[in-house]
Every structure is written in C-alpha cells, then in structure tokens.
PDB file of N, CA, C and O in Angstrom, chain B, residues numbered from 101:
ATOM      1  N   UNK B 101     -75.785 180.425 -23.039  1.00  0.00           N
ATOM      2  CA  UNK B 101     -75.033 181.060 -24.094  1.00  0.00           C
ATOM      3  C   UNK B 101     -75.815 180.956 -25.400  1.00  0.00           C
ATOM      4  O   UNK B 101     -76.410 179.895 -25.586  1.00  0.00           O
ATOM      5  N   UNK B 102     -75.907 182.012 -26.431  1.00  0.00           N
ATOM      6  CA  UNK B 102     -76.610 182.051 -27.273  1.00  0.00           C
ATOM      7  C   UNK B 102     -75.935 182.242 -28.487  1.00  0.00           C
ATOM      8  O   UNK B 102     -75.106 183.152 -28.526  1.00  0.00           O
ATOM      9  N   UNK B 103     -76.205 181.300 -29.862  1.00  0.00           N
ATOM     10  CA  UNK B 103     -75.383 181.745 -30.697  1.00  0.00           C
ATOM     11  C   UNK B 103     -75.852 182.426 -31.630  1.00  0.00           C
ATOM     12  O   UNK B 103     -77.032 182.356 -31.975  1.00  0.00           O
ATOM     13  N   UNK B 104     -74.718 183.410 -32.330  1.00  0.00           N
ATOM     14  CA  UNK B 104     -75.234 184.244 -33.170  1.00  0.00           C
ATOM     15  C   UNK B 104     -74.453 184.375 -34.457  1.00  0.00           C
ATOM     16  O   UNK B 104     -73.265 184.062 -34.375  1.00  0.00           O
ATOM     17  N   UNK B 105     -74.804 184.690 -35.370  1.00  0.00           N
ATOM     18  CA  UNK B 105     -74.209 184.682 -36.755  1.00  0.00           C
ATOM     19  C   UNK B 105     -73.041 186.117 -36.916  1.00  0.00           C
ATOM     20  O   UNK B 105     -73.268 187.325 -36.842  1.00  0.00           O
ATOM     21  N   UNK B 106     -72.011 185.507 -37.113  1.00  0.00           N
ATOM     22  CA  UNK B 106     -71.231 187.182 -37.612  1.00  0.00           C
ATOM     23  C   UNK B 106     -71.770 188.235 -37.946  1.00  0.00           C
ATOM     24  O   UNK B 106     -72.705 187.891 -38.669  1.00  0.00           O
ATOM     25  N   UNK B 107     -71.751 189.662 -37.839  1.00  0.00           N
ATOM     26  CA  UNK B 107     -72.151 190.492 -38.574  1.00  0.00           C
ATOM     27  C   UNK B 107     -71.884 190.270 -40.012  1.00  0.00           C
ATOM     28  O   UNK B 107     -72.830 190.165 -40.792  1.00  0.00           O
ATOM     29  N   UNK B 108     -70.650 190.191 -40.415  1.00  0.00           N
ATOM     30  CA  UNK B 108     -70.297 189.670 -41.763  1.00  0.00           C
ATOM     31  C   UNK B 108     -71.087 188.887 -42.533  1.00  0.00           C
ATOM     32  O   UNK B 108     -71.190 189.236 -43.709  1.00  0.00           O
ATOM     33  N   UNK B 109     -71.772 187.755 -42.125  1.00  0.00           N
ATOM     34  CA  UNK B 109     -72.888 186.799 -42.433  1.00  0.00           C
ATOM     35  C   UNK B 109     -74.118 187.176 -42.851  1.00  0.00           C
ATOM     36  O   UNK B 109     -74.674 186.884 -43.910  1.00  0.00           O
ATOM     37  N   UNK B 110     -74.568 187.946 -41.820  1.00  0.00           N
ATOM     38  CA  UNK B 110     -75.753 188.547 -42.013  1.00  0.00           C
ATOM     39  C   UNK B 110     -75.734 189.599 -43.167  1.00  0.00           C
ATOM     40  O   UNK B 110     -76.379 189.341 -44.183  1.00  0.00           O
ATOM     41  N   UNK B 111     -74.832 191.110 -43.049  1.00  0.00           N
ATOM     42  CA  UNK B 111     -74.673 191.397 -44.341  1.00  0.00           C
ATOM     43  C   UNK B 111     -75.075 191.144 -45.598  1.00  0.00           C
ATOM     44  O   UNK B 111     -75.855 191.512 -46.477  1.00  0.00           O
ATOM     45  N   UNK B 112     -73.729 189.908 -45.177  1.00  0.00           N
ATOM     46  CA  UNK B 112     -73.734 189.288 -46.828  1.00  0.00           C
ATOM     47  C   UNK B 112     -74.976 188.602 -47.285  1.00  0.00           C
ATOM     48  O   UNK B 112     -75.263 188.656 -48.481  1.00  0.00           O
ATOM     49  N   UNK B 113     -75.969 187.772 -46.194  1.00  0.00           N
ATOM     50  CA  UNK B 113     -77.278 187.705 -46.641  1.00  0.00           C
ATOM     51  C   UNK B 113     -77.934 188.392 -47.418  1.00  0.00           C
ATOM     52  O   UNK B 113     -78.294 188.113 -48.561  1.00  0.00           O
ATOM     53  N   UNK B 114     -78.154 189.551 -46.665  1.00  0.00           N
ATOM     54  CA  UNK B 114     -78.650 190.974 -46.653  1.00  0.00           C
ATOM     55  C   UNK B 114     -78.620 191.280 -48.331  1.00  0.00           C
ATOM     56  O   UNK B 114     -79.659 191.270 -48.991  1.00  0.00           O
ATOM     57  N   UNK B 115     -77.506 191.508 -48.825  1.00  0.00           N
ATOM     58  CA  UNK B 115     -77.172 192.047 -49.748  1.00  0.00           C
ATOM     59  C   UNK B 115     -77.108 191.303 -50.859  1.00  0.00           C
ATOM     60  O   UNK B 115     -77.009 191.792 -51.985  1.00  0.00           O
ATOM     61  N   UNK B 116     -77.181 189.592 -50.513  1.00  0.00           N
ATOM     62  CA  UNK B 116     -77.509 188.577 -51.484  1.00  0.00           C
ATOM     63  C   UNK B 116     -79.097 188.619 -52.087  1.00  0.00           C
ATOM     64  O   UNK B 116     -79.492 188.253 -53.194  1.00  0.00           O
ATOM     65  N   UNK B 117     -79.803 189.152 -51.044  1.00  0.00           N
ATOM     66  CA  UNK B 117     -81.483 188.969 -50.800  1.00  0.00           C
ATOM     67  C   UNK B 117     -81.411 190.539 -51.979  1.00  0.00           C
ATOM     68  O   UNK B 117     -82.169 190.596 -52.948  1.00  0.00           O
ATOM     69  N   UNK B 118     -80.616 191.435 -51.733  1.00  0.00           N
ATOM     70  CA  UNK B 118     -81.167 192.769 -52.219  1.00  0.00           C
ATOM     71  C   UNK B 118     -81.236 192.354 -53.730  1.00  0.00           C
ATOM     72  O   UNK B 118     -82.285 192.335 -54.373  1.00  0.00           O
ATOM     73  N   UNK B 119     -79.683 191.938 -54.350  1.00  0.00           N
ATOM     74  CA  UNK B 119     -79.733 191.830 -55.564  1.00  0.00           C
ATOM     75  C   UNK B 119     -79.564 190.410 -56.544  1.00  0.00           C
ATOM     76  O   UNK B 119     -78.872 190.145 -57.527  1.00  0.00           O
ATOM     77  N   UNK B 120     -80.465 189.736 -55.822  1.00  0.00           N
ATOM     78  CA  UNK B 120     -80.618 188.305 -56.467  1.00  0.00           C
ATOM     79  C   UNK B 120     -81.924 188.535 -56.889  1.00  0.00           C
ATOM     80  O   UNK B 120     -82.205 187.968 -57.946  1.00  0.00           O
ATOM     81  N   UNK B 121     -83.018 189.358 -56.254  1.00  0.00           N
ATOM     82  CA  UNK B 121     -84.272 189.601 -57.144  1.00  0.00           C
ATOM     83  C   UNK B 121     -84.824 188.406 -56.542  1.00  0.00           C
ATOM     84  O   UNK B 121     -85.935 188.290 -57.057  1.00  0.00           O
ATOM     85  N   UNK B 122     -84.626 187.368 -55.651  1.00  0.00           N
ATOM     86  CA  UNK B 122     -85.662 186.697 -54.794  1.00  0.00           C
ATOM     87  C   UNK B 122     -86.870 186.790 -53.960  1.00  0.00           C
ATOM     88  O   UNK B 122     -87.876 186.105 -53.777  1.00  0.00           O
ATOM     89  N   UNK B 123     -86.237 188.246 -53.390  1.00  0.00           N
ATOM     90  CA  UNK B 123     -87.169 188.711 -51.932  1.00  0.00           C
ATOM     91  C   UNK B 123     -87.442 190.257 -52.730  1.00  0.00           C
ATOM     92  O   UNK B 123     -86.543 190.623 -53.487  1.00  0.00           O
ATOM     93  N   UNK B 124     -88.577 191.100 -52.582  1.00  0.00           N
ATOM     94  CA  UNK B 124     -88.837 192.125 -52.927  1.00  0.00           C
ATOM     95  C   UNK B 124     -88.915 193.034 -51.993  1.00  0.00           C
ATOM     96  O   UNK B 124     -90.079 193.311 -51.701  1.00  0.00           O
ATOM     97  N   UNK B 125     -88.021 193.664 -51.351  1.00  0.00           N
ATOM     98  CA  UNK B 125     -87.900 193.784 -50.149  1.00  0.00           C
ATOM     99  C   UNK B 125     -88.694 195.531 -50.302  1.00  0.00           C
ATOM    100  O   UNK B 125     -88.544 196.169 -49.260  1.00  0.00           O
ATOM    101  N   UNK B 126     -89.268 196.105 -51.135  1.00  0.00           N
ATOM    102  CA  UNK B 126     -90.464 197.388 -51.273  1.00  0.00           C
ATOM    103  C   UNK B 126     -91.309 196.739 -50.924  1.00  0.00           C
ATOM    104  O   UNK B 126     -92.151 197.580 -50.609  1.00  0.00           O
ATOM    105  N   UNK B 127     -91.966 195.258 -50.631  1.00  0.00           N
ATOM    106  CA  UNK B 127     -93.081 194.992 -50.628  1.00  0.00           C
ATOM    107  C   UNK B 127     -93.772 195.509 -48.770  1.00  0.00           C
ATOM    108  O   UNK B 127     -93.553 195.039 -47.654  1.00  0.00           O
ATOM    109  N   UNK B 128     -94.323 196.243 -49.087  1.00  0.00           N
ATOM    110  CA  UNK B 128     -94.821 196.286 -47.163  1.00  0.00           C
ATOM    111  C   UNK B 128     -94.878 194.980 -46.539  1.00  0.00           C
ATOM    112  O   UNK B 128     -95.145 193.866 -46.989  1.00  0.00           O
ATOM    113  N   UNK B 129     -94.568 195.389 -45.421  1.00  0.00           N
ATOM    114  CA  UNK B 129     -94.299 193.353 -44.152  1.00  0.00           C
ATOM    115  C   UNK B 129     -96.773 193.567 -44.430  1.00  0.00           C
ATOM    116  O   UNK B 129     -97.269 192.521 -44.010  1.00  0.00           O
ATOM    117  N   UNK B 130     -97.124 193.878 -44.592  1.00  0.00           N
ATOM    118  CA  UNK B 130     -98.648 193.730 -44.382  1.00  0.00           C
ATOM    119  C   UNK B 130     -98.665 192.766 -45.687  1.00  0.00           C
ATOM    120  O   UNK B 130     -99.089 191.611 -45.626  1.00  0.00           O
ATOM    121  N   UNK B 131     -98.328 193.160 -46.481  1.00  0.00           N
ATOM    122  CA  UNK B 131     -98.542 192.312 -47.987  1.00  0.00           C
ATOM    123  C   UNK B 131     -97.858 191.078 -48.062  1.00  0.00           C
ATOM    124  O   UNK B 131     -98.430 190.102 -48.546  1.00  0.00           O
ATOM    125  N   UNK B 132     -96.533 190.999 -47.579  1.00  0.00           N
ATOM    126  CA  UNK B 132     -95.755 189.862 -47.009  1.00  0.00           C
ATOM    127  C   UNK B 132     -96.325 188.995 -46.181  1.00  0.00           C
ATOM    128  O   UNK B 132     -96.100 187.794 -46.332  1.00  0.00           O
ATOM    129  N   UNK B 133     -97.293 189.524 -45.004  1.00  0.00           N
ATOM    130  CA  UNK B 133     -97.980 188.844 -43.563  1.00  0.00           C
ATOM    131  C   UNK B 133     -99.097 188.143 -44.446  1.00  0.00           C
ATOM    132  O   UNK B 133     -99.123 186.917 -44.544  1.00  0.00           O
ATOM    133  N   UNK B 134     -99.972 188.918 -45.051  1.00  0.00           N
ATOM    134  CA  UNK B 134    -101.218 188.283 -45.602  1.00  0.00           C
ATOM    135  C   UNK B 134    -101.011 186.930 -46.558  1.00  0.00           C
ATOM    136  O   UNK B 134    -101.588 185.845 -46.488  1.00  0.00           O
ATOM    137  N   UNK B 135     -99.778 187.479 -47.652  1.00  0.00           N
ATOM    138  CA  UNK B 135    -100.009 186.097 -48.679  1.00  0.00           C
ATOM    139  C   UNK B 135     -99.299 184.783 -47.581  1.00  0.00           C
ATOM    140  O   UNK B 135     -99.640 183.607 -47.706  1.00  0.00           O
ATOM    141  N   UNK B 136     -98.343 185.224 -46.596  1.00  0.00           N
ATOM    142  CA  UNK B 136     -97.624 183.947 -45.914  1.00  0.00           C
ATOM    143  C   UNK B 136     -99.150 183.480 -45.284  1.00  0.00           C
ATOM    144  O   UNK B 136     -99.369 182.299 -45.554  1.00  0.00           O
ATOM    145  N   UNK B 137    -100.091 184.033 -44.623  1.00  0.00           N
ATOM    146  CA  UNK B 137    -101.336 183.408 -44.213  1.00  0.00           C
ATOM    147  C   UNK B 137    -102.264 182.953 -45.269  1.00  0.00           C
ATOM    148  O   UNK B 137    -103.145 182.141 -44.985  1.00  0.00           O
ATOM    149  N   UNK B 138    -102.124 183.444 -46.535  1.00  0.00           N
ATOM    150  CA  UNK B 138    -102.775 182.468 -47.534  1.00  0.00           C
ATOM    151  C   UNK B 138    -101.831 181.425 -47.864  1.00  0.00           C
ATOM    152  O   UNK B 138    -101.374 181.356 -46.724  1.00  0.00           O
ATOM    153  N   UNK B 139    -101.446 180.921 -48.233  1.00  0.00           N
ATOM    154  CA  UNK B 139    -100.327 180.349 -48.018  1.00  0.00           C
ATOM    155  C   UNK B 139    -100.700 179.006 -46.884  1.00  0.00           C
ATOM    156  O   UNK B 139    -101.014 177.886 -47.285  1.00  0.00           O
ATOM    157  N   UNK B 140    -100.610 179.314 -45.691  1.00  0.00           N
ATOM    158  CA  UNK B 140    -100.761 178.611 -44.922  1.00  0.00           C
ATOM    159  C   UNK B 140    -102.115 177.916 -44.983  1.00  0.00           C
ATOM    160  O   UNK B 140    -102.319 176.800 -44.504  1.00  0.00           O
ATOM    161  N   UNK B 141    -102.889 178.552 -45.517  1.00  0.00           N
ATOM    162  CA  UNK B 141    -104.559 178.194 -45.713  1.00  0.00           C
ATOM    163  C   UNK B 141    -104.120 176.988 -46.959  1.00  0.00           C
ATOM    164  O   UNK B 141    -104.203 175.792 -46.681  1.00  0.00           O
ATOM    165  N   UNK B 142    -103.882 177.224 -47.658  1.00  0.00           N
ATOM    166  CA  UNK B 142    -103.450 176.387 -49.076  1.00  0.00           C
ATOM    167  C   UNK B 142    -102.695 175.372 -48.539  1.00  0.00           C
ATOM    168  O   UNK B 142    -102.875 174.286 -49.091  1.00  0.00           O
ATOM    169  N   UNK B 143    -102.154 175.384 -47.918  1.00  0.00           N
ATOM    170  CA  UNK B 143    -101.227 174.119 -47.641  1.00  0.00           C
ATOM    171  C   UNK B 143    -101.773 173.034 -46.434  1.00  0.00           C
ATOM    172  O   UNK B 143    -101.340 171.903 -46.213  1.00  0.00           O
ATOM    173  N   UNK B 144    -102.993 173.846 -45.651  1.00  0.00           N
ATOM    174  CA  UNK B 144    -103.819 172.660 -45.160  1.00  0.00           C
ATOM    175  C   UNK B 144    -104.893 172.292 -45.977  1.00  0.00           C
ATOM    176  O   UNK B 144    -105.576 171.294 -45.747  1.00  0.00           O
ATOM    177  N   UNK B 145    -105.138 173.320 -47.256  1.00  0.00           N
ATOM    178  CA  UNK B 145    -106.348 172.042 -48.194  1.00  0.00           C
ATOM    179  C   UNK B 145    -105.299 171.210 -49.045  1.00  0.00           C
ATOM    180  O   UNK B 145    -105.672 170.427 -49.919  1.00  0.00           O
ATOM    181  N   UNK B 146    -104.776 171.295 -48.925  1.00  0.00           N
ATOM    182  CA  UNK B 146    -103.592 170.442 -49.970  1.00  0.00           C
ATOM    183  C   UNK B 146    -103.465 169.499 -48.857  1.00  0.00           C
ATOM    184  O   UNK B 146    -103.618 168.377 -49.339  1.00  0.00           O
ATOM    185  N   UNK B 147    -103.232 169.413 -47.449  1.00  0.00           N
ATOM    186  CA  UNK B 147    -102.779 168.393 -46.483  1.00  0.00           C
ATOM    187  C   UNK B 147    -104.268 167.234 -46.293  1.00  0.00           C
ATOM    188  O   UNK B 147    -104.419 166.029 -46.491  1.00  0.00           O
ATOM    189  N   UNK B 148    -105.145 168.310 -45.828  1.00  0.00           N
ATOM    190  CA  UNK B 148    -106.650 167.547 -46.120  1.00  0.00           C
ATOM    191  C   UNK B 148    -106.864 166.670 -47.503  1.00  0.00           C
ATOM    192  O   UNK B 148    -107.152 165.473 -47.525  1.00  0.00           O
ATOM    193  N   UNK B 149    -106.654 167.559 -48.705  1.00  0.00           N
ATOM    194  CA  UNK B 149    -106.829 166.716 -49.968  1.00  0.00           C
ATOM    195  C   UNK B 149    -105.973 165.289 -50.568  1.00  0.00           C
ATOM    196  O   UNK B 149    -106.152 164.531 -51.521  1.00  0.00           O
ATOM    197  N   UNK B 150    -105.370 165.346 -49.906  1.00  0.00           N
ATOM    198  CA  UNK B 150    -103.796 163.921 -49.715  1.00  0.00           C
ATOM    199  C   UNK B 150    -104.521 162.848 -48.590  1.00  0.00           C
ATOM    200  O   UNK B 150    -104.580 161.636 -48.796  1.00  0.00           O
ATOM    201  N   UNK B 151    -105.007 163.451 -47.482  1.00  0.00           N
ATOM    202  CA  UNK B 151    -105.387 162.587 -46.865  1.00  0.00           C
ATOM    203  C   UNK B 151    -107.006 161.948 -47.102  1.00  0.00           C
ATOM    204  O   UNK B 151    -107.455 160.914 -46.606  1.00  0.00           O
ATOM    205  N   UNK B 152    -107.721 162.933 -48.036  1.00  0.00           N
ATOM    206  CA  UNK B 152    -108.551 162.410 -48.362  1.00  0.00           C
ATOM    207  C   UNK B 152    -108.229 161.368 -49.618  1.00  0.00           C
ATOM    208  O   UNK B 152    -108.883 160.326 -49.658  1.00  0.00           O
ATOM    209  N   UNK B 153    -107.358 161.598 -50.516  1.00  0.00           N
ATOM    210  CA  UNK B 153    -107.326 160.514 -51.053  1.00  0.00           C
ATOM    211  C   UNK B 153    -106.607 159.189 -50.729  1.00  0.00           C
ATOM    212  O   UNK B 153    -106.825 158.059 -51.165  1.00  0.00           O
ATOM    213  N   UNK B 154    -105.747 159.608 -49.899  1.00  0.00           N
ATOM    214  CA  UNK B 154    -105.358 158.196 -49.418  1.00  0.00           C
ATOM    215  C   UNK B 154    -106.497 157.451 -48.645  1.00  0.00           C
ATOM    216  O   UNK B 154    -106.652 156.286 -49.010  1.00  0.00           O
ATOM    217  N   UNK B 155    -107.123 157.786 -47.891  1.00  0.00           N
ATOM    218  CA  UNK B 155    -108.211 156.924 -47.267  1.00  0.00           C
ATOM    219  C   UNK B 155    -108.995 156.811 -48.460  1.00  0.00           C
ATOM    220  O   UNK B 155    -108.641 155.828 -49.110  1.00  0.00           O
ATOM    221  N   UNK B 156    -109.896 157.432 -48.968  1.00  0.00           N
ATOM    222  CA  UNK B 156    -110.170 156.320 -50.306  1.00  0.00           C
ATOM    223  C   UNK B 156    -109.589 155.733 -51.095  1.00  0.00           C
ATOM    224  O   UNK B 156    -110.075 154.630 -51.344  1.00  0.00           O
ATOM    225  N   UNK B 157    -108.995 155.912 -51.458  1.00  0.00           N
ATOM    226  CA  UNK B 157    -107.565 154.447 -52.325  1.00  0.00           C
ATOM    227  C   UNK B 157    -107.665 153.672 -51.137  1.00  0.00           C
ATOM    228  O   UNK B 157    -107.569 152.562 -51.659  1.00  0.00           O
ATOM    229  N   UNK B 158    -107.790 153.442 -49.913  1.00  0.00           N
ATOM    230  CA  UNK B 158    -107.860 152.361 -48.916  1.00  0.00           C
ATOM    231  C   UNK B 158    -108.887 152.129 -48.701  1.00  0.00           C
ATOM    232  O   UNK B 158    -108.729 150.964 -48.337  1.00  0.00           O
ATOM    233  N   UNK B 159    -110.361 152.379 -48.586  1.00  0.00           N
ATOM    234  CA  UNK B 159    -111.506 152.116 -48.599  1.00  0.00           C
ATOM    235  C   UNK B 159    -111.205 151.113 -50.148  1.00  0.00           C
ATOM    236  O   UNK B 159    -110.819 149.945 -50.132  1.00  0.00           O
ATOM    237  N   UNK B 160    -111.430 151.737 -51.108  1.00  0.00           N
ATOM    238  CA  UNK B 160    -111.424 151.492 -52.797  1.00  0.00           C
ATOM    239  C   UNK B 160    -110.404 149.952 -52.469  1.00  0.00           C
ATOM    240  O   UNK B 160    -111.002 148.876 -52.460  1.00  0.00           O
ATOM    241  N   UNK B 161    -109.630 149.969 -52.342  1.00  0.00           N
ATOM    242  CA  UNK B 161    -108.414 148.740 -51.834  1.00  0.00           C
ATOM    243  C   UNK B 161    -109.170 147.980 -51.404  1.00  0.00           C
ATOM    244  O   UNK B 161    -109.652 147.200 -52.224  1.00  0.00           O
ATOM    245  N   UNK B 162    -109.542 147.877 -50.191  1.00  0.00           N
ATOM    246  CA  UNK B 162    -110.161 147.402 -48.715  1.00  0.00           C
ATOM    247  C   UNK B 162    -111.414 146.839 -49.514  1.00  0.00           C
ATOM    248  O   UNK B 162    -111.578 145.652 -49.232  1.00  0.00           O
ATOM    249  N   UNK B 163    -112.180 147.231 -50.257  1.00  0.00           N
ATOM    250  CA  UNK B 163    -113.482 146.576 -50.395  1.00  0.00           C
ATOM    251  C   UNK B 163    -113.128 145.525 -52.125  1.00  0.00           C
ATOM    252  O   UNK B 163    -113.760 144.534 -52.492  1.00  0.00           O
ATOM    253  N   UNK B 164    -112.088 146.120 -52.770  1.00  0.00           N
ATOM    254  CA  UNK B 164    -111.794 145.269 -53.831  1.00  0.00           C
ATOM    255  C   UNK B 164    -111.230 144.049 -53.455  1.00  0.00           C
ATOM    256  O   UNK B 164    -111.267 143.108 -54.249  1.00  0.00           O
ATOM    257  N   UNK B 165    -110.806 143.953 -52.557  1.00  0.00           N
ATOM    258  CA  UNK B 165    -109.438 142.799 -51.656  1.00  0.00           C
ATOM    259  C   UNK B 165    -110.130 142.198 -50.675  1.00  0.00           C
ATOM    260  O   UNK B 165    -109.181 141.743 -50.036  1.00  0.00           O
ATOM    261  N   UNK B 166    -111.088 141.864 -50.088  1.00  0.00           N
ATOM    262  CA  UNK B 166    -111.799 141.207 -48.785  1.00  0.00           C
ATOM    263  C   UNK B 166    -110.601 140.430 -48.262  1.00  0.00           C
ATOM    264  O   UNK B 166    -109.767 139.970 -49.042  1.00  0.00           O
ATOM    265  N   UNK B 167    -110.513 140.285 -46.956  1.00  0.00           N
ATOM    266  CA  UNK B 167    -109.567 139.355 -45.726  1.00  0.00           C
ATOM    267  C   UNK B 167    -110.323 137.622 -46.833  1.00  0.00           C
ATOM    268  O   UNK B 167    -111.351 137.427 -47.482  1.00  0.00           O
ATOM    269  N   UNK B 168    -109.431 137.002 -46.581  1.00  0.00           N
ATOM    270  CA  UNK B 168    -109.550 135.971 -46.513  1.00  0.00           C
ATOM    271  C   UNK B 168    -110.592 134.964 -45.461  1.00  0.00           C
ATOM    272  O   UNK B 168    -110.063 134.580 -44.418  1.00  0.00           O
ATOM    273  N   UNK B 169    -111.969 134.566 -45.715  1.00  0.00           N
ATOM    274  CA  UNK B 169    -112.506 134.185 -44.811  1.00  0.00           C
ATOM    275  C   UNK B 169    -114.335 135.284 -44.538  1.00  0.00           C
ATOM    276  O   UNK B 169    -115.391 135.125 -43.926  1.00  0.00           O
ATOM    277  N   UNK B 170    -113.639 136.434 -45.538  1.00  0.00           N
ATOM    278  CA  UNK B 170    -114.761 137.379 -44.814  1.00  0.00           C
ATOM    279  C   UNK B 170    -115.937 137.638 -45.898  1.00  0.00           C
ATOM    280  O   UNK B 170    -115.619 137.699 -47.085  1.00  0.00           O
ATOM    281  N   UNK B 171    -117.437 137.806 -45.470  1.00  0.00           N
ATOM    282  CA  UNK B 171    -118.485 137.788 -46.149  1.00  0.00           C
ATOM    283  C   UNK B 171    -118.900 139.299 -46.946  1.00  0.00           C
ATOM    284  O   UNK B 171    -118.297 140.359 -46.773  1.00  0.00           O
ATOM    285  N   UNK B 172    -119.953 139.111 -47.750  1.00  0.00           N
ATOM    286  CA  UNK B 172    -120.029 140.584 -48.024  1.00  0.00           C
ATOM    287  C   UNK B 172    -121.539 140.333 -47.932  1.00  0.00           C
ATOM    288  O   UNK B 172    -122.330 141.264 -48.082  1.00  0.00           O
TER     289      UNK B 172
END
C-alpha cells in the first residue's frame, strides 16, 4: 500500500510555491538541473574543506600535546 498526499495538499503546495516568490517556476527544469549539480559540487568542497581542517587542528593538537612518556 502506498501513501499519497490529498489532492487538496498538493494544490495548496502548488499554489503556495506560485505566489510566495520562492520557486521561479519560468525557470526551464535545464537551468534548475545544472545549478542543483553546481550546488552539489560546492557542497563536497565545503565537505573536503571541514575535513581538511579538522585533521590539521589534530595534527597542530597532536604535535603541541605529546602522550605522556613520548620522544620527539
């Protein structure tokens, strides 16, 4: 069994999206497709760039802090 939203629901989406000025709905789905794939590009150098700085703040950590016991 599959569920589905009222017609009523959807509508009223519909018509929330037309005149709230959120969604530009003249824009061609091609112009829509491309920036959601830039988009997606941007948000893995942003995921890469987080993880690059956390491992250096832990390197940077790690070599300011030596274990107890350990030589340099």
């Amino acid at each position: 069994m599959t569920a589905t939203c009222p017609p009523s629901d959807a509508r009223k989406a519909l018509e929330f999206l037309r005149t709230s000025g959120l969604v530009d709905l003249s824009l061609p789905l091609e112009s829509v497709v491309d920036r959601i794939s830039q988009l997606d590009d941007v948000a893995g150098y942003v995921l890469a760039w987080e993880r690059y700085v956390l491992v250096v703040a832990n390197e940077i950590a790690d070599a300011a802090d030596p274990e107890p016991g350990a030589t340099r």
